[in-house]
C-alpha positions as CSV (number, residue, x, y, z in Angstrom):
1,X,115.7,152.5,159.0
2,X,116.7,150.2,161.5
3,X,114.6,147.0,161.1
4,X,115.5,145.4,164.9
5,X,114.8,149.1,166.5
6,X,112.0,149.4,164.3
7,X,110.6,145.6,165.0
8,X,111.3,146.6,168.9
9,X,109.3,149.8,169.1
10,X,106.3,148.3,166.2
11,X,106.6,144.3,167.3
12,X,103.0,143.6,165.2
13,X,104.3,146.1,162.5
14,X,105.0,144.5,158.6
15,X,107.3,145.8,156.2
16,X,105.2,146.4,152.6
17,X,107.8,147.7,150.2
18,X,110.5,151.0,149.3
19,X,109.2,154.0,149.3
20,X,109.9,157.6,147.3
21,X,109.0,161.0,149.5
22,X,109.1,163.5,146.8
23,X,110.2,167.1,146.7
24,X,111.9,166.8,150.5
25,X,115.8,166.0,151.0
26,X,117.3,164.3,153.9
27,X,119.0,166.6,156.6
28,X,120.3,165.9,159.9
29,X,118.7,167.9,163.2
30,X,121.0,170.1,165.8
31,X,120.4,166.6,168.0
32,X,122.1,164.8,165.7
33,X,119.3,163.0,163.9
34,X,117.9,162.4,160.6
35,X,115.1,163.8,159.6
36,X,113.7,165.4,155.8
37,X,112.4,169.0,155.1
38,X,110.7,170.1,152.3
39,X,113.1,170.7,149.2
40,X,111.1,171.1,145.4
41,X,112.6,169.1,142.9
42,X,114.5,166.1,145.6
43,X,113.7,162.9,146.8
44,X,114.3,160.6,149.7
45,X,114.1,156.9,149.8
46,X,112.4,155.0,152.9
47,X,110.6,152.2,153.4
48,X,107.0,151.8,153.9
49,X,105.1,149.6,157.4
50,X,102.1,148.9,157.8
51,X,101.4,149.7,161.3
52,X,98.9,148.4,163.6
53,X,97.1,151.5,165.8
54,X,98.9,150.2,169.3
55,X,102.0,150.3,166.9
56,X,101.3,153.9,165.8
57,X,100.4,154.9,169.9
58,X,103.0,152.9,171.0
59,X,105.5,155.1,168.5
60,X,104.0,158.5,169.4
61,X,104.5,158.2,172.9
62,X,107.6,156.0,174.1
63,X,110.5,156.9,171.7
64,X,112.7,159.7,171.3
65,X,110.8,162.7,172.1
66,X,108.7,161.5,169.3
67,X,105.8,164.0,171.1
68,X,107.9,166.7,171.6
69,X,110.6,167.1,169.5
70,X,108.7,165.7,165.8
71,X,105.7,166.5,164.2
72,X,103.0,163.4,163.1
73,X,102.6,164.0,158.6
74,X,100.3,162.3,156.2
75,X,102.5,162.9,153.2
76,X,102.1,160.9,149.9
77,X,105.4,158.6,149.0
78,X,105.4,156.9,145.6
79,X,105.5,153.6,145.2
80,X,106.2,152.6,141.9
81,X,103.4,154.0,139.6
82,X,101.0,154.8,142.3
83,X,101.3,156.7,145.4
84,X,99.4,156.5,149.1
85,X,99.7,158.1,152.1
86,X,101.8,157.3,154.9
87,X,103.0,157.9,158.7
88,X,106.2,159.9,158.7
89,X,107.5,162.5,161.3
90,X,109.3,166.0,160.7
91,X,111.6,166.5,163.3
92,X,110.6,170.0,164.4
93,X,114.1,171.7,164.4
94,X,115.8,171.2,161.0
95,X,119.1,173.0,160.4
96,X,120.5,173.4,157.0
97,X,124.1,171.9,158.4
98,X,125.2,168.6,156.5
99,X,124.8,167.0,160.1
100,X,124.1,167.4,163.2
101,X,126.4,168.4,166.1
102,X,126.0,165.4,168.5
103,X,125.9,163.2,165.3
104,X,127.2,159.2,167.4
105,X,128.6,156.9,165.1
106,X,126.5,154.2,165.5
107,X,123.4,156.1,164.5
108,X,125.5,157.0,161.1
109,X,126.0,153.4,161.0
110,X,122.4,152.5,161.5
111,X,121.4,154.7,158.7
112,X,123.7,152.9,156.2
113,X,123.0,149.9,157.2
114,X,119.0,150.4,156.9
115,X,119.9,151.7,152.9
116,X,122.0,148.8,152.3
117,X,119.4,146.1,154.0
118,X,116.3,147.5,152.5
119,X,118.5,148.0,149.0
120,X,117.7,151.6,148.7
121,X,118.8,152.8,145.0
122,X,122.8,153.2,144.7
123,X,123.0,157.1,144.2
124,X,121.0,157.7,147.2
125,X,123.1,155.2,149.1
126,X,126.4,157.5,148.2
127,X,124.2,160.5,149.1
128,X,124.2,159.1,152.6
129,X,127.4,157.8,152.5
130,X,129.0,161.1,151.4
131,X,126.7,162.7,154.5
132,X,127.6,160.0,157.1
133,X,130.4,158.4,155.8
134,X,133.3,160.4,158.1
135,X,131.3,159.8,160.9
136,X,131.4,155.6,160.4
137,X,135.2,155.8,160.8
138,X,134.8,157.0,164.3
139,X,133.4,153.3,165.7
């Protein structure tokens, strides 16, 4: 959720609005990333681009292992009352750990930040924050 990464990697993309992913919960990979796996009855909070198609190629090929280490999902998020499909990817090797073993402070930081700029709902803010939070004394 970092809008200056995000602007770098998707330069012609346009942030629409908040987002709901319903029944998945937020987890952290063995590579220290965030990621969400399927989890009845949770919800994570995002925020919805549109995306033009060089954004989306651009995406899938030049960033983080996006190809190898995350899989490409047409899920629908709720926005408000109605719900549409989006673009997200499912990193590929979930573990159930709270976080992730080469979790870097600045990535925790990132993640915060992007809840607190986008102005992601309160509670899910602590979620993270009670998930990340050690790590942000680190930096």
């Amino acid at each position: 959720m970092d809008p200056l990464q995000f602007e770098e990697r998707c330069p012609n993309s346009r942030y629409v609005c908040n987002a709901v992913l319903l029944n998945y919960e937020f987890v952290m990979t063995r590579r220290g990333y965030a990621s969400v796996k399927r989890c009845q009855g949770s919800q994570v909070e995002g925020v919805l681009y549109e995306l033009t198609k060089a954004d989306e190629e651009n995406l899938a090929k030049n960033h983080e292992g996006v190809s190898f280490f995350y899989k490409r999902k047409y899920p629908q998020v709720q926005v408000g009352s109605k719900t549409v499909k989006a673009l997200l990817y499912i990193a590929t090797n979930v573990t159930c750990d709270p976080i992730g073993k080469d979790e870097k402070p600045e990535y925790a930081a990132k993640i915060i930040c992007g809840a607190k700029k986008y102005k992601l709902s309160m509670a899910y803010q602590d979620m993270l924050f009670g998930i990340l939070g050690e790590y942000l004394d680190q930096t």
